[in-house]
C-alpha positions in Angstrom: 0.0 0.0 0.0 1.7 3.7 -0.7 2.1 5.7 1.9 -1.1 8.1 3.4 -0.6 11.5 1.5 -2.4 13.3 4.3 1.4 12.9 6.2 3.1 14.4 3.4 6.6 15.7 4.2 6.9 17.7 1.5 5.3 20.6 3.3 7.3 23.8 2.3 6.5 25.4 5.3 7.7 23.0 7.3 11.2 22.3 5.2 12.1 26.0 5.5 11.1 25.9 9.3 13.2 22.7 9.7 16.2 24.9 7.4 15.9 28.0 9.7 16.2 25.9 12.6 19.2 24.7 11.6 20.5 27.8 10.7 20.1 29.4 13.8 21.6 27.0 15.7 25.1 27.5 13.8 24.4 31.3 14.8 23.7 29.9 18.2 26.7 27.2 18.8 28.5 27.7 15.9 32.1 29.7 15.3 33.1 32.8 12.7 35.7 31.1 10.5 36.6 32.2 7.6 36.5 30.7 3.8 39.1 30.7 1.3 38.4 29.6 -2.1 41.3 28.2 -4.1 42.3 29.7 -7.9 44.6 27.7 -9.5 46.8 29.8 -11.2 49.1 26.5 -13.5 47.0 23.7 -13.1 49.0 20.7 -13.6 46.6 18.6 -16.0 48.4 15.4 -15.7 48.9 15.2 -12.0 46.9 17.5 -10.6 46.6 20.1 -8.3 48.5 23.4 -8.4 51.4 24.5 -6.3 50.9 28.6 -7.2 47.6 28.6 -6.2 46.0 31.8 -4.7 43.3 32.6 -2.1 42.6 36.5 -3.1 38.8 36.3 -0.7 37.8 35.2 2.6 34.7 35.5 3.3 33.5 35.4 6.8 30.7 32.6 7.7 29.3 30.9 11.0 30.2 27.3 11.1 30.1 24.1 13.8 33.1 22.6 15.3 31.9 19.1 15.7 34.3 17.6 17.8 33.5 17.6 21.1 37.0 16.6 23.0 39.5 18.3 21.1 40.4 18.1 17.4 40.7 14.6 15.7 43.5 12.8 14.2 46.8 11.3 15.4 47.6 14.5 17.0 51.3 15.6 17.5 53.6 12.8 16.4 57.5 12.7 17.5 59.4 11.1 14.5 62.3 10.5 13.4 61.4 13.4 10.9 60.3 15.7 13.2 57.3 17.0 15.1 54.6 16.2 12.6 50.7 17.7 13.6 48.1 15.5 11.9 44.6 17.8 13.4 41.7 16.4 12.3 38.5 19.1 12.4 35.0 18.2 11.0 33.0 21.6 10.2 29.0 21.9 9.4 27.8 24.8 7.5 24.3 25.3 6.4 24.0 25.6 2.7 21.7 28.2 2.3 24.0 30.3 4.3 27.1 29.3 2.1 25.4 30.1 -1.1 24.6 33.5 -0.2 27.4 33.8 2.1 30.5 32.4 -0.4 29.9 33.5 -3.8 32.8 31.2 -5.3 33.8 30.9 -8.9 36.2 28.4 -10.6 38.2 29.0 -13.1 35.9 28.2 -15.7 33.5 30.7 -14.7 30.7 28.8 -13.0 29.5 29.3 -10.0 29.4 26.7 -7.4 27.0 26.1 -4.8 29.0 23.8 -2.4 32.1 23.8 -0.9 35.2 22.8 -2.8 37.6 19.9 -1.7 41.2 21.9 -1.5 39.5 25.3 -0.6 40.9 26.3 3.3 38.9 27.1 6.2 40.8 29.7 8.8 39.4 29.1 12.5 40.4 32.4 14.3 39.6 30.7 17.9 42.7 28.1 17.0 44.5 29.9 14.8 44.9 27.3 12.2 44.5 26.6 8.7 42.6 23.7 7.6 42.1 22.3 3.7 38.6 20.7 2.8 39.7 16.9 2.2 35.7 15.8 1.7 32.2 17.2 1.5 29.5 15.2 2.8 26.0 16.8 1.6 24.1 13.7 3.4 24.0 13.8 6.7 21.6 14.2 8.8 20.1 11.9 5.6 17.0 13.4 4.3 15.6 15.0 7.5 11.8 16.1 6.5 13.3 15.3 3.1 15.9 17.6 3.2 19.4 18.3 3.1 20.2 21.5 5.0 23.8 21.5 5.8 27.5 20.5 4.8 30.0 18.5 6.4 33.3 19.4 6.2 36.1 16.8 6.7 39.1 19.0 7.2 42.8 18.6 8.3 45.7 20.7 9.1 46.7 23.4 6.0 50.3 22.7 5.5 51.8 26.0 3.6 54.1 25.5 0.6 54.5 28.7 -0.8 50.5 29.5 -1.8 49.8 32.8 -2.4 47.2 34.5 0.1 46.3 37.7 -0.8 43.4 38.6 2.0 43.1 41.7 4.2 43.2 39.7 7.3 46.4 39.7 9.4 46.3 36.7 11.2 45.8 34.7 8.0 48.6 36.9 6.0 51.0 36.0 8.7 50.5 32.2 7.6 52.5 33.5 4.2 55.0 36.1 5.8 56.1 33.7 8.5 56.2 30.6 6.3 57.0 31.6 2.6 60.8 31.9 1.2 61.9 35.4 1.0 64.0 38.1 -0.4 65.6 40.9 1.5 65.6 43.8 -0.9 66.9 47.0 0.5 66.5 50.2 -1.4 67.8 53.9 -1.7 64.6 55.7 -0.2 63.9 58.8 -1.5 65.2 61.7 -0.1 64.1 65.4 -0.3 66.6 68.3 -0.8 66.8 70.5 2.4 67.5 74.0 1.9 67.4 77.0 4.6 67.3 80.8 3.4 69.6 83.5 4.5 67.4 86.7 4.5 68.4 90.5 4.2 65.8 92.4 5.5 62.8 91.7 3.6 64.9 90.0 0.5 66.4 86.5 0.6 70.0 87.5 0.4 71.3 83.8 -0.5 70.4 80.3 -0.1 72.1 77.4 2.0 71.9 74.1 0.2 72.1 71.3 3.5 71.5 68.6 1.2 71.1 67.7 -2.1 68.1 65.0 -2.1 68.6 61.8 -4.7 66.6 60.5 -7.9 67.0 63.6 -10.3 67.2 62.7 -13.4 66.4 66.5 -15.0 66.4 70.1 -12.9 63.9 70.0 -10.6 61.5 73.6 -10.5 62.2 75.5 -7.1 59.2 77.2 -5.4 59.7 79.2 -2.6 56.4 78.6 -0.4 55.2 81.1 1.8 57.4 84.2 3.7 54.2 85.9 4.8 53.1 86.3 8.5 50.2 84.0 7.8 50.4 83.5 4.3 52.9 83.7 0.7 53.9 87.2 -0.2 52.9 88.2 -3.5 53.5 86.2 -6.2 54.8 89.4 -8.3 57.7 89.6 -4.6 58.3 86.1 -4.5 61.8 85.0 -5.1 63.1 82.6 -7.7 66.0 80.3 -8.5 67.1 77.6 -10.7 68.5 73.9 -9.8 71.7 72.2 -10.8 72.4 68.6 -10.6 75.0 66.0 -10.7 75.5 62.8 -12.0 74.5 61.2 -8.9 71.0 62.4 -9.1 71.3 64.7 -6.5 70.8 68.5 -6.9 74.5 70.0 -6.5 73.8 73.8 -6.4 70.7 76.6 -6.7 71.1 79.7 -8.2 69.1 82.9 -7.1 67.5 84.5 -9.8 65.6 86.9 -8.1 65.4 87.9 -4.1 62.1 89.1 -3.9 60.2 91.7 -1.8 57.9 92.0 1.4 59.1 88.9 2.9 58.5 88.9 6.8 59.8 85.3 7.3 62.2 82.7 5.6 60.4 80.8 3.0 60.5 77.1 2.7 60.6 75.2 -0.1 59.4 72.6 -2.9 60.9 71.0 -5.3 58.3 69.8 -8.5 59.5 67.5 -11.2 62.8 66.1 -12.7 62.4 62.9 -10.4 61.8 59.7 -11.8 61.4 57.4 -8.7 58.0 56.0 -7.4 58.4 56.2 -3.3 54.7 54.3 -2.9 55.2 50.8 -1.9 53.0 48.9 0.4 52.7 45.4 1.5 50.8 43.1 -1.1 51.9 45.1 -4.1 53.6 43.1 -6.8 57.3 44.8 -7.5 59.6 44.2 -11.0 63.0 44.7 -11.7 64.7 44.1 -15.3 67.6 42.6 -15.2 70.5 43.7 -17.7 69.7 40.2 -20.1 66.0 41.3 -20.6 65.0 39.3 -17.9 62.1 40.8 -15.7 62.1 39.7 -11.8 59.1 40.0 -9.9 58.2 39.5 -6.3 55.4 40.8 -3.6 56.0 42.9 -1.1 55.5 40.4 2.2 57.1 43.1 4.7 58.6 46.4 5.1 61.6 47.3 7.1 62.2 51.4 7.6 65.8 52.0 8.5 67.5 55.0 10.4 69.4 55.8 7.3 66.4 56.5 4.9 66.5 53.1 3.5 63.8 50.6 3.4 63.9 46.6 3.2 61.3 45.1 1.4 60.9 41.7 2.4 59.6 39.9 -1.1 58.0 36.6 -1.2 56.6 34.4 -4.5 59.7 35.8 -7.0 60.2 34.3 -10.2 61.5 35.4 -13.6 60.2 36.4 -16.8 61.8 33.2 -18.5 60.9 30.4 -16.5 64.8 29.8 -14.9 66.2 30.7 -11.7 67.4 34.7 -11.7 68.0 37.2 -8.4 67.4 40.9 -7.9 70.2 42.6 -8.7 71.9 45.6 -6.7 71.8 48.3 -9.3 73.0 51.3 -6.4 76.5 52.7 -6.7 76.8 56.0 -5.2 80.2 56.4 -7.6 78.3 56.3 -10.5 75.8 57.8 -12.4 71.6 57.0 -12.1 70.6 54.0 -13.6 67.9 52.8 -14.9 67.8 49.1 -13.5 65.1 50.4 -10.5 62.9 48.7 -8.6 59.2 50.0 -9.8 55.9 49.1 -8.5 53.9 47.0 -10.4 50.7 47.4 -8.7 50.3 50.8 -9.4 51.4 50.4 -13.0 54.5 53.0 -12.2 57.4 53.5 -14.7 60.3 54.2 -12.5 61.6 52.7 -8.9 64.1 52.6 -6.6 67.5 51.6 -6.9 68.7 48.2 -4.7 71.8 48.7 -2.8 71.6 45.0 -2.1 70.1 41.5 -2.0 70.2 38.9 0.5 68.2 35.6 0.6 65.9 35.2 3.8 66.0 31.7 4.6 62.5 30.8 6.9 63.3 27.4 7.6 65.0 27.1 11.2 67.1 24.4 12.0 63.9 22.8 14.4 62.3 22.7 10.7 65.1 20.7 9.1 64.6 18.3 12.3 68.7 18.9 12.8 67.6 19.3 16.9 65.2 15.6 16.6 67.9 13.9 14.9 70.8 14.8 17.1 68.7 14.1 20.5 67.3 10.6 18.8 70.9 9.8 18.2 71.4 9.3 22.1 69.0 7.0 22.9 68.3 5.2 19.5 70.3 3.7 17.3 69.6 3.6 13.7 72.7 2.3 12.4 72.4 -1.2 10.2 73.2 -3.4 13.0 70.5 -2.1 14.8 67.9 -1.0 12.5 64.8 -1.0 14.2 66.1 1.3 17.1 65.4 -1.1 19.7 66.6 0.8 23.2 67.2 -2.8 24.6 69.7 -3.4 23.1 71.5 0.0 23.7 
């Protein structure tokens, strides 16, 4: 006999009741975490996966921690490797929240409507990283003959090199602490100071302290204020011309005219005949072209301000135009003449950069990470040598 159809479950009412139960409850019990889609960037179509990926969003979304007694897993593991952590985390989302919630594309264009096995889920009350291993859509199985959540089988995120481009610091740190860098230090711009020597109401001469950097034409000189409150006149102000070396630095100033009605010293500003771009923030993508053609790129991970108006720009995912391994190259030499092989900012689609005074290598891996402190303690109470080469301590 079929069943009685006056005990339908198939009452709409009832499904989206059952649906906004469930969503509540995540809003309830449930944790902010946040979700990264993945966009492969070089998908390798023969093996798989793709170690450049990048996670540009994350988008914040309420979901359940399921364990109850800690995360899942083998836990931390002492090997002869190292300390490895194997945290197991299963996370339920409802999927009406994630559709509206995580507007994800792939890289076909498509939208999806369910999570995506590789994607990462940040948990800010652990601080970790976890990667989506499986998506169960099933359970609870066909409640009021619906589906109204996703399951999550996550484990521990293990970083090799990915790009994250988000605007949240915890998960940026991931990168910056974990990714192989470059130490890039650069010739920061520096403004010519000049004082005024006044005669009265005229400027009488001008005192050149220094003579700035990154000229690669005569600056214009404007002589800004000299008023009580205000400028004097423009028909009083004074005016002068600059000079500059081959350096790029501004080597003289000639006073054209010394004005009139000046109460106070003027100050100055200097308007064109520099080339270099000083606006460089972390995330934006730098270049540098190498005397062979070659153009080296990197992104801008950290920066470092110095006491002697340099900056270090710590760069992380660098590569070369060609495919093959290059370096930045210091292109500063204060014994010679400007050159053209700057630093510019990519980002902001600049023409001209900074000049690199020098590169060093910035190696993240400590010698904990390359297990050198596990293998030297291991070798005193276990021996791995081929006549004993299971370890047994018995038989130490």
């Amino acid at each position: 006999m079929a069943r009685n159809f006056y005990f339908s479950e198939k009452v709409r009412s009832e499904i989206d009741l059952y649906e906004d139960l469930v969503i509540e409850s995540l809003k309830i019990y449930g944790q902010d975490v946040y979700y990264l889609p993945r966009t492969l960037v070089n998908e390798d179509t023969l093996l798989g996966g793709d170690p450049t990926s990048q996670f540009a969003t994350a988008n914040k979304i309420e979901m359940y921690i399921e364990n109850l007694e800690g995360f899942d897993g083998e836990g931390d593991l002492f090997t002869r490797f190292g300390v490895e952590i194997r945290d197991v985390v299963t996370l339920v989302v409802a999927k009406r929240r994630f559709e509206t919630q995580v507007k994800r594309m792939n890289n076909t264009g498509i939208s999806l409507d369910r999570p995506a096995e590789g994607d990462l889920v940040f948990i800010p009350l652990t601080k970790k990283m976890f990667e989506i291993q499986h998506v169960e859509h099933e359970q609870p199985f066909y409640q009021i003959e619906n589906l109204p959540v996703f399951k999550l089988r996550c484990t521990l995120f293990e970083y090799t090199g990915e790009d994250l481009d988000t605007s949240i610091d915890d998960i940026q740190s991931i990168e910056q602490d974990g990714t192989y860098q470059y130490k890039v230090r650069v010739v920061a711009p520096k403004l010519p100071v000049v004082t005024a020597i006044m005669d009265s109401s005229r400027v009488a001469s001008l005192n050149l302290v220094s003579g700035g950097n990154y000229f690669t034409s005569a600056p214009t000189v404007r002589f800004i204020g000299g008023g009580n409150d205000s400028a004097v006149p423009s028909g009083d102000s004074a005016t002068a011309t600059a000079t500059i070396d081959s350096s790029g630095a501004i080597s003289a100033l000639t006073l054209t005219d010394s004005g009139a009605n000046y109460t106070v010293a003027p100050t100055f500003e200097f308007v064109g005949g520099s080339v270099v771009d000083s606006d460089f923030s972390i995330g934006d993508i730098v270049e540098q072209t190498l005397a062979s053609g070659v153009k080296m790129t990197g992104e801008i991970q950290r920066v470092e301000l110095l006491g002697d108006s340099s900056r270090v720009f710590h760069l992380a995912h660098v590569g070369a135009s060609d495919g093959l391994y290059h370096s930045f190259v210091a292109s500063y030499d204060s014994s010679r003449p400007f050159t053209t092989s700057t630093l510019i900012n990519k980002t902001n689609n600049t023409i001209n950069g900074m000049l690199i005074s020098s590169v060093t290598e910035d190696n993240k891996i400590s010698q904990t990470e390359q297990n050198t402190t596990f293998s030297s303690i291991s070798d005193d109470f276990l021996d791995f040598t081929e006549n004993n080469p299971f370890g047994d301590p018995e038989n130490q």
